[in-house]
C-alpha positions, -999 to 999 in steps of 0.1 A, spaced: 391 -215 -44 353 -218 -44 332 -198 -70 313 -169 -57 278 -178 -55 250 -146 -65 226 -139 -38 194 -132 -62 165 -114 -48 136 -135 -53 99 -127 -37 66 -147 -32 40 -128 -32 1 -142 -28 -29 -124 -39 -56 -137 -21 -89 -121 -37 -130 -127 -24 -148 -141 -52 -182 -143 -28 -212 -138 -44 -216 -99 -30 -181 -94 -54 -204 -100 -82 -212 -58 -89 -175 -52 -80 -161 -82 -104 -148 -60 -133 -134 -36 -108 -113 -65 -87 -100 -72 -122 -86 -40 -130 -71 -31 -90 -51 -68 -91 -40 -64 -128 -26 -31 -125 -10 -45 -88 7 -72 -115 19 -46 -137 32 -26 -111 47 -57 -97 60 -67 -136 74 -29 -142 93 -26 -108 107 -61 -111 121 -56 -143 136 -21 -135 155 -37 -100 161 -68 -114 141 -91 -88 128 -125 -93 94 -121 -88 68 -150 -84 29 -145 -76 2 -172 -63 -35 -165 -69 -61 -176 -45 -102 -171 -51 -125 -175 -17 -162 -174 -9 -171 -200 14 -142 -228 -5 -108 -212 -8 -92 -220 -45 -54 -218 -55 -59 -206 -93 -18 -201 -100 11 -211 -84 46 -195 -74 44 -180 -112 67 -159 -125 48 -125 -129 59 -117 -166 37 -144 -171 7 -143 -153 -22 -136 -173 -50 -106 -166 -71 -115 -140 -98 -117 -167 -104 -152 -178 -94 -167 -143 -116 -148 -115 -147 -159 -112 -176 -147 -85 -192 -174 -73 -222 -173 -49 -209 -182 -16 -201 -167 14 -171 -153 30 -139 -180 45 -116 -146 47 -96 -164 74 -93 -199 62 -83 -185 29 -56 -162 43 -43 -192 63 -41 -214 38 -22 -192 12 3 -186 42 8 -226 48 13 -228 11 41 -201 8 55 -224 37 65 -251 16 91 -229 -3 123 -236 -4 144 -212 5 180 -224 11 198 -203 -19 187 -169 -29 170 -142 -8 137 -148 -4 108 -123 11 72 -134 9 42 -110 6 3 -115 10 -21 -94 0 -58 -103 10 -90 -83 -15 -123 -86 0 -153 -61 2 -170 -83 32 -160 -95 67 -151 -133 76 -187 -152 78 -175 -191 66 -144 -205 72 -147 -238 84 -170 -245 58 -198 -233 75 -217 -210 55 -241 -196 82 -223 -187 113 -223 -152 106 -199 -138 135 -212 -162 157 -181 -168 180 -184 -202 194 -178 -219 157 -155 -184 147 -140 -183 179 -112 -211 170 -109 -196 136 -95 -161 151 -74 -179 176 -59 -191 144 -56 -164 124 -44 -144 150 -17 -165 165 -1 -172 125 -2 -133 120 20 -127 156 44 -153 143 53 -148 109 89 -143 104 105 -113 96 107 -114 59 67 -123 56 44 -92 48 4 -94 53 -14 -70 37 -52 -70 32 -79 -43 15 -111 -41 30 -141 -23 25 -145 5 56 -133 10 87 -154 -14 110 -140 -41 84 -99 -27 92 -108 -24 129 -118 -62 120 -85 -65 102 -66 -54 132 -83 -80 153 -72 -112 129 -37 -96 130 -26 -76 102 -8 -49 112 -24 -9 106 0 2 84 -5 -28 66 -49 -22 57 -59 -1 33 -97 6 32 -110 8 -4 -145 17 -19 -150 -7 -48 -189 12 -52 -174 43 -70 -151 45 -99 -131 71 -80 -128 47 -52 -110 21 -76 -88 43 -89 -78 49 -56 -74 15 -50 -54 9 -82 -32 39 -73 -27 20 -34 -19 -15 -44 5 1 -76 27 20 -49 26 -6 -26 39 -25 -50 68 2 -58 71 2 -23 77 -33 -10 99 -42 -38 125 -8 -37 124 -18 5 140 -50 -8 166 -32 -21 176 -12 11 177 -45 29 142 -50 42 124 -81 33 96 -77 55 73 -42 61 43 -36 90 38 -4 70 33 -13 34 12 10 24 28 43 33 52 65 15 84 80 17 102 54 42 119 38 10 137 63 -7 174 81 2 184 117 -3 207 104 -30 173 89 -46 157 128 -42 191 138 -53 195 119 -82 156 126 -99 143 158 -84 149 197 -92 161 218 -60 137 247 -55 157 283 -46 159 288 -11 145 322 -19 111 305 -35 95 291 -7 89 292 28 86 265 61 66 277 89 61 254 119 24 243 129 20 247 166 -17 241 170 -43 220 148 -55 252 121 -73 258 93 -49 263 64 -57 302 52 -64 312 86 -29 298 94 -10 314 65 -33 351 75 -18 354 105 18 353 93 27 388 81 54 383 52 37 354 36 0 357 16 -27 328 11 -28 319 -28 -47 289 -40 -21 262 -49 7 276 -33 7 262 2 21 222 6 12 205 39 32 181 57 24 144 48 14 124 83 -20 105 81 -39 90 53 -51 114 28 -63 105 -12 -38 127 -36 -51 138 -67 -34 133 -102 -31 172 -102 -18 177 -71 20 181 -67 44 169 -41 77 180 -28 107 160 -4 123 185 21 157 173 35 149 174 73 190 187 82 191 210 56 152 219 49 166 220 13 132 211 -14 132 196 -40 102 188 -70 97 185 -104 78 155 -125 92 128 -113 85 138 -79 50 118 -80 63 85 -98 92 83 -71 72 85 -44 45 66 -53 59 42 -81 55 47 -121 24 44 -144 -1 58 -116 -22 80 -136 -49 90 -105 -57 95 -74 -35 77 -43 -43 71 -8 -10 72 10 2 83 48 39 93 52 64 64 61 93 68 86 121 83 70 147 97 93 162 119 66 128 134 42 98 149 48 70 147 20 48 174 14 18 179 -7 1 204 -27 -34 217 -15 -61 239 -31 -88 243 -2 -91 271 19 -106 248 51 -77 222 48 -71 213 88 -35 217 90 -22 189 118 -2 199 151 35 198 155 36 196 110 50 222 88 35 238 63 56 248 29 42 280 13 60 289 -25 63 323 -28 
């Protein structure tokens, strides 16, 4: 009788970050978003027992592989092998090529899932090595017929994820291919807007690799929240909250929040006390708490670890997330403002 052969997770995943010469203000602050993306990577790995091997590309107008299929215990800071150069921007010829690259790995034991993030704070403006055509879309033409007809293939168990800079850049984004749920728009001008950013790529991270363990090897939503986890999960790490200490109230009508809560007798407005339903984008503060409401039984359920299952451990500030598709939770987080729009056909959970 044969042995019995272990089926070993093991994922590829590519950074691909812009090293053009307008990264040059933002250089420190692409070292800090990809290292703590590693550690998040490192921490996760270790705690699921994945295999978990990274590839590091540089672009400006010449796309650079700087490591290869390393495993990420190794992989130094970013510090030491980033460099800004003064080109201009291949965006798509560098995402292409660290997608042909990942191609050449073998993948006949184990199960493998493959996962590309692209960092950049510009738009595409020289792949092809052509440093001047600036949009110009008889030589870019080609290059987004490319670009665009790799993204609509890729197998199920590839994921390509990119960070850009605004939202005319992720409507850009949308055009190459990547899916929306897969862009996140980050401000690498502010401090605030990198620790964002670190607290994005750190539960995407968290994300992508406790998918894997559910079965999915491949997300169009990789940076939203929620869609990974199980009651058992909620279960297992949460506190229930006494029926008796809060209250759900169904939102018919887009509404300011107090307004909202004013108009319903047995319930009063406090500061803090009112949790909208998670749906769209927002940024979530470090001080701002979360609860997971078990859709069948609108049982809640808190406490400390709320945040780091959710969004993934060692995120110390502020997140932007939007709520995943989980057929079993709802997530709901904590607000303090008074004018907070409350969405249509949402819920609003008031502690009393």
């Amino acid at each position: 009788m044969a042995a019995k052969r272990i089926q070993h997770k093991v994922n590829h995943v590519a950074l691909v970050v812009d090293s053009s010469g307008s990264m040059r203000p933002r250089e420190s602050q692409l070292i800090r978003v990809v290292d703590e993306f590693v550690a998040g990577l490192k921490a996760e790995s270790d705690k699921l027992g994945h295999e978990t091997r990274i590839s590091l590309y540089s672009f400006d107008h010449r796309v650079e592989n700087l490591v290869w299929d390393m495993d990420v215990k190794h992989l130094p800071s970013m510090r030491g092998l980033y460099k800004v150069n003064n080109g201009a921007t291949a965006l798509i010829e560098a995402s292409l090529k660290s997608l042909d690259d990942l191609d050449h790995i073998w993948e006949e034991y184990g199960e493998h899932s493959f996962l590309q993030i692209v960092v950049t704070d510009g738009e595409e403006n020289a792949s092809g090595g052509d440093r001047r055509h600036d949009g110009d879309m008889a030589v870019l033409g080609p290059w987004l017929d490319k670009i665009s007809a790799r993204m609509g293939a890729l197998p199920g168990h590839w994921t390509s994820a990119i960070l850009v800079p605004n939202s005319l850049a992720k409507r850009t984004a949308q055009n190459y291919g990547f899916p929306a749920g897969n862009i996140a728009v980050w401000d690498a001008d502010s401090q605030e807007g990198v620790k964002e950013a670190i607290g994005t790529v750190r539960a995407a991270a968290t994300s992508f690799l406790r998918g894997r363990e559910k079965g999915v090897r491949g997300t169009k939503n990789l940076f939203a929240v929620g869609q990974d986890i199980s009651i058992d999960d909620v279960r297992a790490n949460l506190e229930p909250v006494p029926a008796d200490r809060f209250r759900l109230l169904e939102v018919a009508t887009d509404v300011a929040i107090r307004s909202f809560v004013d108009a319903h007798p047995d319930v009063t407005y406090q500061r803090g006390s009112c949790y909208y339903q998670l749906g769209t984008r927002v940024q979530v503060q470090p001080d701002k708490e979360v609860i997971v409401v078990e859709k069948d039984t609108d049982r809640a359920y808190t406490g400390d670890a709320a945040r780091s299952l959710l969004f993934g451990t060692g995120i110390q500030g502020t997140v932007s997330v939007k709520a995943g598709s989980n057929p079993k939770l709802e997530v709901y987080v904590q607000s303090r403002s008074v004018n907070r729009k409350l969405k249509a056909k949402t819920r609003l959970l008031i502690m009393l």
